[in-house]
LOLUM-391022 format. One record per residue (C-alpha): residue in one letter; x, y, z; residue number from 1. Coordinates in nm, 3 decimals. Each point is the difference from the previous one (the first is absolute). Example, Ala and Ser with C-alpha at 12.3 -4.5 7.8 and 13.67 -1.06 7.14 Angstrom:
A, 1.230, -0.450, 0.780, 1
S, 0.137, 0.344, -0.066, 2
***
This chain:
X, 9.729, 10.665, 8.485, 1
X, -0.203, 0.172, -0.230, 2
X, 0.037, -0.062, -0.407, 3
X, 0.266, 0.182, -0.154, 4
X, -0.125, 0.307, -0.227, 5
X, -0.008, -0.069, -0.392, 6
X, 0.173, 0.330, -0.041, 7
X, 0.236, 0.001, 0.274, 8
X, 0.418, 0.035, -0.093, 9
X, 0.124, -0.394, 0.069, 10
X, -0.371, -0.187, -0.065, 11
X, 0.129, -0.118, -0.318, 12
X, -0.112, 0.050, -0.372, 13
X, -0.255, -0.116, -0.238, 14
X, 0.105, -0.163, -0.291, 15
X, -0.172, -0.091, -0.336, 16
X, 0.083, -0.214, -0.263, 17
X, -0.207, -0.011, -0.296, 18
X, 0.146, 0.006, -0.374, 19
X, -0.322, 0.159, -0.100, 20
X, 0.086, 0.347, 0.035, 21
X, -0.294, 0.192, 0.010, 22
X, -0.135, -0.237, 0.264, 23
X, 0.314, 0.046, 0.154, 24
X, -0.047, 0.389, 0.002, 25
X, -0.293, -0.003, 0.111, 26
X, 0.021, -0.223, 0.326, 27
X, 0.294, 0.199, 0.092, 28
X, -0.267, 0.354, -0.034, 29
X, -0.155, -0.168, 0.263, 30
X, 0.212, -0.090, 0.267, 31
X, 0.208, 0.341, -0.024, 32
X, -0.361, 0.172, 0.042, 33
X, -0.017, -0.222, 0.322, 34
X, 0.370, 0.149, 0.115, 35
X, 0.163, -0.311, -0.046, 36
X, 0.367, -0.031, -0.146, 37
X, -0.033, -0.200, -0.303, 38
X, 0.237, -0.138, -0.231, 39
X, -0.118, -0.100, -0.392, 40
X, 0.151, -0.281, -0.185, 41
X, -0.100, -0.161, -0.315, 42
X, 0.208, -0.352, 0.060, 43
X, 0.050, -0.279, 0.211, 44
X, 0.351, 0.013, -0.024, 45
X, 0.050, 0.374, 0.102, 46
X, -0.222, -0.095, 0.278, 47
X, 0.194, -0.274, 0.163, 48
X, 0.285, 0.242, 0.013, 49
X, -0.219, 0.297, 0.201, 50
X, -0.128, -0.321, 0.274, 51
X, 0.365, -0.046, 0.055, 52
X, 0.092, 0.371, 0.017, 53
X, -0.313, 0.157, 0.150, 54
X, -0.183, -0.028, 0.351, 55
X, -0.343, -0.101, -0.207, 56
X, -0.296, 0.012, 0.208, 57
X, -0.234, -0.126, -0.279, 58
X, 0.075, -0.144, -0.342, 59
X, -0.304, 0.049, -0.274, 60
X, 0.036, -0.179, -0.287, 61
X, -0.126, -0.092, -0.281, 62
X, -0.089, -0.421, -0.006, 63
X, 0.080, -0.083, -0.387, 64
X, 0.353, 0.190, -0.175, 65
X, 0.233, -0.126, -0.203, 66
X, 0.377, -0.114, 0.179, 67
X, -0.092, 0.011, 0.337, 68
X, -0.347, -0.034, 0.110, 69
X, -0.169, 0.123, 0.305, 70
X, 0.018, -0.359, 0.117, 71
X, 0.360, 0.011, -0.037, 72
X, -0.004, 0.341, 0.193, 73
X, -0.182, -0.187, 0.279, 74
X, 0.187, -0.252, 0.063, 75
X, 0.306, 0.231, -0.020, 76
X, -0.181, 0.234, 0.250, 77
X, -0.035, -0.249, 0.283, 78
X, 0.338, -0.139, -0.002, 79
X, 0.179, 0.375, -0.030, 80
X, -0.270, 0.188, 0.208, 81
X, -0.220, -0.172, 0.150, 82
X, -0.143, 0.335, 0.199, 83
X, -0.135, 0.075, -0.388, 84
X, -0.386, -0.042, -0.051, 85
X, -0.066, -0.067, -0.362, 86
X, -0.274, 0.120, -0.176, 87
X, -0.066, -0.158, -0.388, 88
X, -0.180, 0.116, -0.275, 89
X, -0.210, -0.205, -0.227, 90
X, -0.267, -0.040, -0.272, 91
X, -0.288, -0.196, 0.117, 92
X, 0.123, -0.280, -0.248, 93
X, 0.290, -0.059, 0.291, 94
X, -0.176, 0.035, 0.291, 95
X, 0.021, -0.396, 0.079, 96
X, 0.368, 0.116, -0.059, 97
X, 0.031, 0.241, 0.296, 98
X, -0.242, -0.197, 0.247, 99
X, 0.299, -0.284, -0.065, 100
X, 0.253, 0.296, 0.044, 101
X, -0.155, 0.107, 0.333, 102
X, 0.070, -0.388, 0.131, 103
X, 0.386, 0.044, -0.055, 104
X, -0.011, 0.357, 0.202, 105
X, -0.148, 0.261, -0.237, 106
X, -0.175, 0.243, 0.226, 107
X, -0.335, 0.129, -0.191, 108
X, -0.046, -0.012, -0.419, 109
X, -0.195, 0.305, -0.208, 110
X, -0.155, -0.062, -0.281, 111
X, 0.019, 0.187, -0.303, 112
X, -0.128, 0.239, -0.172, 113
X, 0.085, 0.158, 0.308, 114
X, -0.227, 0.201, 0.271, 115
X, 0.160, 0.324, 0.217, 116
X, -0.106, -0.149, 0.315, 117
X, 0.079, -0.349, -0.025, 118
X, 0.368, 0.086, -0.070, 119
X, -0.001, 0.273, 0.257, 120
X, -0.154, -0.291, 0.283, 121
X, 0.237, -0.256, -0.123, 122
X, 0.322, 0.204, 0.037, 123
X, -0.143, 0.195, 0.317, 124
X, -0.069, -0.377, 0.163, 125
X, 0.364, -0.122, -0.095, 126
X, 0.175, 0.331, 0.139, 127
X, -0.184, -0.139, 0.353, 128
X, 0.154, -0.339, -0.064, 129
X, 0.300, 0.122, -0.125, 130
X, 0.069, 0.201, 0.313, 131
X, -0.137, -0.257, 0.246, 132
X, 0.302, -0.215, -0.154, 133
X, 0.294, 0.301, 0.044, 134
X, -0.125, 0.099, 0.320, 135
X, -0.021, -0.366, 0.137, 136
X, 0.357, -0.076, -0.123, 137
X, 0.162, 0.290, 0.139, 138
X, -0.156, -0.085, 0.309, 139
X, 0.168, -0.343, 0.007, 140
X, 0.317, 0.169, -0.108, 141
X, -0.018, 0.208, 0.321, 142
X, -0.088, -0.317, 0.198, 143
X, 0.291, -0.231, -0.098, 144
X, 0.217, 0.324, 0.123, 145
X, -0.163, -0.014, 0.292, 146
X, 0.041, -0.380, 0.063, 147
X, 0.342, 0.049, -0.081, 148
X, 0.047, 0.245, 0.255, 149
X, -0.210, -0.018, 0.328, 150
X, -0.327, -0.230, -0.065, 151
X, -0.189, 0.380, 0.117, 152
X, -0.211, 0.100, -0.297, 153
X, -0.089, 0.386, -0.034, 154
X, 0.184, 0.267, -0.138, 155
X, -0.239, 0.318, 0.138, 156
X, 0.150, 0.253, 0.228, 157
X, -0.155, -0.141, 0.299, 158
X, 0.152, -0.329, -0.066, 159
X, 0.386, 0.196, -0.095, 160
X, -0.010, 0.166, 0.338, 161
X, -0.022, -0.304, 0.228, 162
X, 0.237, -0.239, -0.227, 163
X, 0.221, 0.303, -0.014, 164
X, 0.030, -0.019, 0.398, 165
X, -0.034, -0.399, -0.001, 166
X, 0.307, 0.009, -0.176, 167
X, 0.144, 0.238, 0.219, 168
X, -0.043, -0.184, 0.327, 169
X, 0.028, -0.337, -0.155, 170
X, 0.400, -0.013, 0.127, 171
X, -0.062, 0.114, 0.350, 172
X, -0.076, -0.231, 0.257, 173
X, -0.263, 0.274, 0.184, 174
X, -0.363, -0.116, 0.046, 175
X, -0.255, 0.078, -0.254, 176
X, -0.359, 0.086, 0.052, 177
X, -0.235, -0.030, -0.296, 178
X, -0.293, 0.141, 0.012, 179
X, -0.341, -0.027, -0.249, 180
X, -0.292, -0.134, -0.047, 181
X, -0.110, -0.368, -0.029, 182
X, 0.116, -0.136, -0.331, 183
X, 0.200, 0.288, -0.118, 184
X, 0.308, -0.268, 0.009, 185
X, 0.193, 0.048, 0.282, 186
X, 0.169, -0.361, -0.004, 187
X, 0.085, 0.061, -0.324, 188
X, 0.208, 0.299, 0.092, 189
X, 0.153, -0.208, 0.313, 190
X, 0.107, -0.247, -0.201, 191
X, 0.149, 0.208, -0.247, 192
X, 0.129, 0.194, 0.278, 193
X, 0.168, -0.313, 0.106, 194
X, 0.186, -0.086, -0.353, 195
X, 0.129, 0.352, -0.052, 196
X, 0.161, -0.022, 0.356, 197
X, 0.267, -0.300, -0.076, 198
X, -0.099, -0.133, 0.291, 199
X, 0.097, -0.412, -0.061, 200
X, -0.269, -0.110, 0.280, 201
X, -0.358, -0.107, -0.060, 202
X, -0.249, 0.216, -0.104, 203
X, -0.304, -0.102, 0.297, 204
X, -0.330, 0.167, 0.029, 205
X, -0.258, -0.021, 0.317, 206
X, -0.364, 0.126, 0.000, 207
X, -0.048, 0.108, 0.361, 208
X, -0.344, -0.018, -0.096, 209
X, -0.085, -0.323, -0.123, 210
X, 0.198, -0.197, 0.319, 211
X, -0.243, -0.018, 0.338, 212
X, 0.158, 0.237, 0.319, 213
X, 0.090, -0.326, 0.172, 214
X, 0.195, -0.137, -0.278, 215
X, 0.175, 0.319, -0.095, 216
X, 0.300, -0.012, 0.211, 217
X, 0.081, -0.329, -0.078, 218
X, -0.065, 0.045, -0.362, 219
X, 0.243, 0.321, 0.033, 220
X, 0.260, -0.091, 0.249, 221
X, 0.012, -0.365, 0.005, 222
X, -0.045, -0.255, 0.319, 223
X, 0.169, -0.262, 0.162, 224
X, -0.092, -0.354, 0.011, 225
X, -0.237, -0.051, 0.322, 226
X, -0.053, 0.401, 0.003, 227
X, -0.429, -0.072, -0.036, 228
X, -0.237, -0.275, -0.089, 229
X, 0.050, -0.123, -0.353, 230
X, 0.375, 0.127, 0.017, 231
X, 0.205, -0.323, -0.094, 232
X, 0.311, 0.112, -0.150, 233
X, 0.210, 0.340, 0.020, 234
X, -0.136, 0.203, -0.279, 235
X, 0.176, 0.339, -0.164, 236
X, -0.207, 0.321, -0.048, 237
X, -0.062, 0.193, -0.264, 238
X, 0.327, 0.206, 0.088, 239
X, 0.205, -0.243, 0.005, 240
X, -0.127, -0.141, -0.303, 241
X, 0.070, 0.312, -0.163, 242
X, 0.339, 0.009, 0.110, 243
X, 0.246, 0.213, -0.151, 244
X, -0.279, 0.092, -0.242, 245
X, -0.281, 0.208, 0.023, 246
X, -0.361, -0.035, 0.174, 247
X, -0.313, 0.147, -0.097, 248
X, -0.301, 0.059, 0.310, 249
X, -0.317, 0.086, -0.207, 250
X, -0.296, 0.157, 0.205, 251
X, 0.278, 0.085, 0.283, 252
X, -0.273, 0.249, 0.154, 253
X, -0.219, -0.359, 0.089, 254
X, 0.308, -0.086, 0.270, 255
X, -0.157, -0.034, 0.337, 256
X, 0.211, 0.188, 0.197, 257
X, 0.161, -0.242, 0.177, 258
X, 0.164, -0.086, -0.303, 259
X, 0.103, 0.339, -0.084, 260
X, 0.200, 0.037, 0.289, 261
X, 0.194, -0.330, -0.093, 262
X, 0.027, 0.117, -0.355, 263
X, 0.131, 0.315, 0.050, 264
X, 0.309, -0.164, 0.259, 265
X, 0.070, -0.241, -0.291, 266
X, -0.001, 0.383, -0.233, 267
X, 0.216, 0.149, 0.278, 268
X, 0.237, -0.272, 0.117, 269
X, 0.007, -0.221, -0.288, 270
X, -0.074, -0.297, 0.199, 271
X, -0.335, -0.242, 0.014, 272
X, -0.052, -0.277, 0.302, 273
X, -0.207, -0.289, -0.109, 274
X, -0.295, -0.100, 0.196, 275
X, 0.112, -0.182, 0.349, 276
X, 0.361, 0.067, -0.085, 277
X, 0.259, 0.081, 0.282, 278
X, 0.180, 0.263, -0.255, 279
X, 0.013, 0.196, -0.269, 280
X, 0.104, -0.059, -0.400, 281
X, 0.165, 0.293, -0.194, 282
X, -0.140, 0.037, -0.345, 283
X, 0.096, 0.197, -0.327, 284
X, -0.344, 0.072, -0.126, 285
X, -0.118, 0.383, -0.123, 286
X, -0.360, -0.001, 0.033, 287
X, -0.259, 0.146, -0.261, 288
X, -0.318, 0.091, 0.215, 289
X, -0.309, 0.070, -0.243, 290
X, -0.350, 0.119, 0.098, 291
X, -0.314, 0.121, -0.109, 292
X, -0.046, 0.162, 0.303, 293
X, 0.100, 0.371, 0.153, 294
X, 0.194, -0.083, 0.249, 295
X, -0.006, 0.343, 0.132, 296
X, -0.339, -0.016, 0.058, 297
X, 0.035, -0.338, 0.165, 298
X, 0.284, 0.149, 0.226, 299
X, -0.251, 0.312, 0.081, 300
X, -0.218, -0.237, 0.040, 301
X, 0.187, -0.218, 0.290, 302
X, -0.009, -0.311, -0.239, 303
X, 0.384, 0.002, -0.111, 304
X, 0.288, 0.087, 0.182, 305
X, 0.174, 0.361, -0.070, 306
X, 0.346, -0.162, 0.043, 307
X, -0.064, -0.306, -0.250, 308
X, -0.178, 0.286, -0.217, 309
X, 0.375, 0.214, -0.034, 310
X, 0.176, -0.292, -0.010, 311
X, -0.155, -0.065, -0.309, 312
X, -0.094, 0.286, -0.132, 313
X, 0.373, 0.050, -0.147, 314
X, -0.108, -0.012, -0.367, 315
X, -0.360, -0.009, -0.133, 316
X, -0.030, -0.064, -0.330, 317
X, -0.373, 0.083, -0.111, 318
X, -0.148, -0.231, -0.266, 319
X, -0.241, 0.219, -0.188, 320
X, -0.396, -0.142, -0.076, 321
X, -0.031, -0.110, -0.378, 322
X, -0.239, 0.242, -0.015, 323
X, 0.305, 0.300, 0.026, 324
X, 0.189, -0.178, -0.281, 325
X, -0.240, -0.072, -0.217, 326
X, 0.237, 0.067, -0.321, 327
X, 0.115, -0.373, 0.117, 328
X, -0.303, -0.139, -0.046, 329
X, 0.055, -0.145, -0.352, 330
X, 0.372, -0.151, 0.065, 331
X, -0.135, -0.192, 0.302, 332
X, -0.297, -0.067, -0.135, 333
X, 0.168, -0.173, -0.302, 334
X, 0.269, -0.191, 0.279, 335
X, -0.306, -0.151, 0.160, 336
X, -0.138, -0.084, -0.354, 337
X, 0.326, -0.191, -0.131, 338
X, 0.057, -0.150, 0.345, 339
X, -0.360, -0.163, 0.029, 340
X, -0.031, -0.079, -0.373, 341
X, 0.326, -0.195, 0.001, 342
X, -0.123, -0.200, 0.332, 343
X, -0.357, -0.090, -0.143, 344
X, 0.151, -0.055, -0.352, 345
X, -0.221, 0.254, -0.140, 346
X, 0.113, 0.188, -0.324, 347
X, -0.122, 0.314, 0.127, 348
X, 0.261, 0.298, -0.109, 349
X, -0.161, 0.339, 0.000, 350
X, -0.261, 0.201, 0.192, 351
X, -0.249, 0.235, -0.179, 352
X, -0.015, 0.357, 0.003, 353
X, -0.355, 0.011, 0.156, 354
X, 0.122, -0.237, 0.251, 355
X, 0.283, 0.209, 0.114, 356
X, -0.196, 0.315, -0.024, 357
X, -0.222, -0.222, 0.313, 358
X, 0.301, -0.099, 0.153, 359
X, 0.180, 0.326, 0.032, 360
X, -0.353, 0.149, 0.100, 361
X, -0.015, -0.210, 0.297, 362
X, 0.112, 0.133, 0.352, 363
X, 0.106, -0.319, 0.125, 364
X, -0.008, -0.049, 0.354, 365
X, 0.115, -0.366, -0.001, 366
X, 0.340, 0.180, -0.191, 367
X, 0.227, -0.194, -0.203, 368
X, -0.173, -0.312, 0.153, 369
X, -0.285, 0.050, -0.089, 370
X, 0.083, 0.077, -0.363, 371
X, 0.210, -0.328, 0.003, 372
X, -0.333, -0.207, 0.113, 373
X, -0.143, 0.219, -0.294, 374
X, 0.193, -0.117, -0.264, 375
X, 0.038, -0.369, 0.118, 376
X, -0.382, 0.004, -0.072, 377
X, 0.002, 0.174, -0.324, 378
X, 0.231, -0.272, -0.137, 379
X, -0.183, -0.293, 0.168, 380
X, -0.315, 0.174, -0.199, 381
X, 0.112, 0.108, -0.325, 382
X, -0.105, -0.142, -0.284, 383
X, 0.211, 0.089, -0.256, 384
X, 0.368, 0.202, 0.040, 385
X, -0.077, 0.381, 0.092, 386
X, -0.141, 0.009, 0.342, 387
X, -0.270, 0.272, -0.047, 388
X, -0.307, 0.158, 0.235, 389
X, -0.210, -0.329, 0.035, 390
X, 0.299, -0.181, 0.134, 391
X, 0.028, 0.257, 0.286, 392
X, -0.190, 0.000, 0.339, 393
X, -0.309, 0.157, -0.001, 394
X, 0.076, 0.294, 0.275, 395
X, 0.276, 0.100, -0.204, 396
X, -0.203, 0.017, -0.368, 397
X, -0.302, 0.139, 0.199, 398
X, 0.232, 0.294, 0.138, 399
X, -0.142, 0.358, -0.083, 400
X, 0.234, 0.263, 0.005, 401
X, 0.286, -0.130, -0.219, 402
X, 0.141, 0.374, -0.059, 403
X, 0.055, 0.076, 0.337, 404
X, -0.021, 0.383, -0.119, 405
X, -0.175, 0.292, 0.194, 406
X, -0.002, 0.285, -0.110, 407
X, -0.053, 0.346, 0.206, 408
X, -0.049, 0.349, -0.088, 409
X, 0.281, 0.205, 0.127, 410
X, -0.146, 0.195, 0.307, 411
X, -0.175, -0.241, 0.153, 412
X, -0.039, -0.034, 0.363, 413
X, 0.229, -0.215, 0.145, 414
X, -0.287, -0.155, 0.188, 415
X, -0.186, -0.071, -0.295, 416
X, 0.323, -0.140, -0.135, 417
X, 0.051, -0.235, 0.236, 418
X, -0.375, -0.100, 0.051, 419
X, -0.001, -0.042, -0.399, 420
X, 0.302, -0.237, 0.046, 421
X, -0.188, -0.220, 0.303, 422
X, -0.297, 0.004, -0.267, 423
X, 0.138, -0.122, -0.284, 424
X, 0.277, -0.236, 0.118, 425
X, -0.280, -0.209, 0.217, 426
X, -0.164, 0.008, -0.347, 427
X, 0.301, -0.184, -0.150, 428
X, 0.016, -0.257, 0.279, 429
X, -0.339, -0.098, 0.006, 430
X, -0.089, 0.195, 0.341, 431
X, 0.266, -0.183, 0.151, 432
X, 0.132, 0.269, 0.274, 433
X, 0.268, -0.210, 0.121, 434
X, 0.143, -0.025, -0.419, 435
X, -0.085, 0.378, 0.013, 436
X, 0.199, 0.127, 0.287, 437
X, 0.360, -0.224, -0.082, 438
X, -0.015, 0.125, -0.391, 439
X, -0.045, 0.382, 0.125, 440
X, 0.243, -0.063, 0.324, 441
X, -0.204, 0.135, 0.266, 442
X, -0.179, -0.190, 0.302, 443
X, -0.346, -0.222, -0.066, 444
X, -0.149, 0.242, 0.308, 445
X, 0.100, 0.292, -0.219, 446
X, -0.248, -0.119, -0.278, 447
X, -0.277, -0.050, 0.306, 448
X, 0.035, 0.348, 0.090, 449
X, 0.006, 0.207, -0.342, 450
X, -0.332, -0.260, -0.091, 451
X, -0.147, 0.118, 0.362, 452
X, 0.030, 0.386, -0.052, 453
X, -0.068, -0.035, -0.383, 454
X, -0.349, -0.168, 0.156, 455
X, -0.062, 0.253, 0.300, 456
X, 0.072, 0.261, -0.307, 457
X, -0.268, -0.162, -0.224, 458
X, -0.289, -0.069, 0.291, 459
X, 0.049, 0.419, 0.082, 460
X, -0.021, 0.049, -0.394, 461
***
């Protein structure tokens, strides 16, 4: 999120109130030689009618007028727009006056007789608060429509395209294969998978992962009382737990294969047998299988069955990196902000400018986990109520590269193009070639090889 432009359409005005008019005049030379939009009145009262009226990002006025003062203006200001920074103006006879001011919300005081660049700072400084405040509400405006909707926050393309097919699956009962990277929120998307299918079962997740090979099939299937050591009562499986519901296997490519071949009878016939059990159960269960694996490698590779691989290779749904929907940065950003404020009773409500700048600058490789952790510790940290660089993890204010930009003369080599890319993307992850090779979606051993010949190239040289 980067600070909205003083002279961008929709950044809101400047208005000043003075009933001197010369003074008037002349602050108002000043700001339109700056590009702002600036409105001129000589009153308090015609004031309080343009806060009500106008989007105004920044309210000068003078401190001492006759009817309504600028304190009156204040206080007005914060309870009608509280987005508005206010600037006053006052003779050095008042200045104990403004400092008092600044305590009830006033956001910076001038002092008169007035100096170009102190107004021009002043106003410039508010337009950065000013905008930090309307960007930071409609981002919680697009968050409570998201909360009312589907608890997934993101509105980029990336993000469109697989909702857009969650919600076109959600009524089926066919198996669904997600597929991403760690942390990109693939639960998330089961579960929401789950609510938009009317299913009236339990919702039951399983990380194939986490639960030991020998423990797995009881932990999946079930077992009967006396079916192994330790095994004192008849005990449902996960499937049976979930029941007429739906069941999400995370890290389905760790399966030993034994398993698979169980799993994909249950997939096929719709039936699990507990452990030591003379028979079989039915069950009403449409599985969600997610992994961080390729599976089609691990099939070429003889470590997952082909036929469990089709079975559930019915719909993928592809959950992109953060790093490809970056333009959701800020709304999730703010989600974890609001989430972890509210849980460590912190009154933490906005995040700078300079701090999103870092955060959208970042290439993530943790994903929306990792920018969750992120935030948790920002809010733990901060000291006061804008989270800004300091409050951030040192990797991600340290990041080089922010821009992301490369620019290339047209005609060059396509060689050169792509050895240019290798060059400067490694520079942006820190010589990481692992980082390197997933954000330019080639193989690690492709990196290796372009590094080797660029060397054999330079030794000959």
């Amino acid at each position: 999120m980067l600070p909205v432009s003083p002279g961008d359409a929709g950044a809101g005005i400047v208005l000043v109130v003075d009933d001197d008019a010369s003074n008037l005049a002349s602050v108002q030379k000043i700001l339109q030689r700056e590009g702002l939009t600036v409105l001129a009145v000589g009153e308090g009262r015609e004031a309080l009618g343009v806060l009500r009226r106008e989007r105004v990002a920044v309210l000068v006025t003078d401190l001492m007028m006759p009817g309504v003062d600028g304190l009156e203006l204040l206080k007005n200001a914060r309870t009608t727009s509280p987005a508005t920074a206010v600037v006053l103006m006052t003779a050095y006879g008042t200045v104990e006056t403004a400092v008092e001011a600044m305590k009830q919300g006033a956001y910076d005081f001038i002092t008169k007789p007035l100096r170009r660049a102190d107004v021009v700072r002043a106003v410039l400084r508010g337009f950065d608060r000013a905008s930090l405040h309307f960007e930071n509400a409609s981002l919680r405006a697009e968050l409570d429509k998201a909360g009312r909707s589907r608890d997934i926050v993101g509105s980029g393309p990336a993000i469109r395209q697989a909702l857009e097919l969650l919600e076109q699956v959600a009524p089926a009962r066919t198996t669904v294969l997600m597929q991403g990277e760690s942390g990109t929120g693939k639960e998330v998307f089961a579960r929401a998978l789950h609510r938009l299918s009317g299913r009236r079962g339990p919702f039951v997740a399983v990380n194939c992962a986490a639960i030991p090979d020998t423990l797995l099939e009881s932990e999946l299937f079930g077992h009967e009382r006396g079916a192994f050591t330790g095994a004192v009562a008849r005990t449902d499986g996960r499937f049976q737990q979930a029941d007429g519901g739906t069941l999400l296997l995370d890290e389905v490519g760790e399966l030993p294969t034994a398993l698979q071949a169980k799993l994909l009878r249950v997939l096929q016939e719709g039936e699990v047998q507990r452990v030591g059990a003379p028979g079989a159960q039915r069950v009403d269960v449409r599985v969600v299988a997610a992994t961080n694996r390729d599976l089609e490698a691990e099939v070429e590779a003889g470590r997952f069955r082909p036929d469990l691989f089709y079975r559930l290779h019915v719909i993928v749904l592809e959950l992109p990196p953060l790093r490809q929907r970056s333009e959701d940065i800020p709304t999730l950003a703010l989600y974890f902000l609001r989430r972890f404020a509210a849980v460590n009773g912190k009154a933490v409500g906005a995040i700078s400018p300079e701090a999103m700048e870092k955060l959208q600058a970042w290439t993530w490789p943790g994903n929306v986990r990792e920018l969750e952790n992120a935030m948790e510790r920002a809010v733990v940290l901060a000291r006061g109520d804008v989270i800004g660089p300091a409050d951030l993890p040192d990797r991600i204010v340290r990041a080089e590269g922010g821009s992301r930009v490369l620019s290339i003369p047209v005609g060059t080599p396509l060689e050169e193009i792509e050895r240019l890319a290798i060059a400067e993307t490694l520079k942006l992850t820190g010589g990481d070639k692992r980082r390197a090779a997933i954000l330019l979606g080639i193989a690690v051993r492709t990196i290796y090889r372009r590094l080797g010949e660029q060397a054999g190239r330079d030794a000959v040289d």
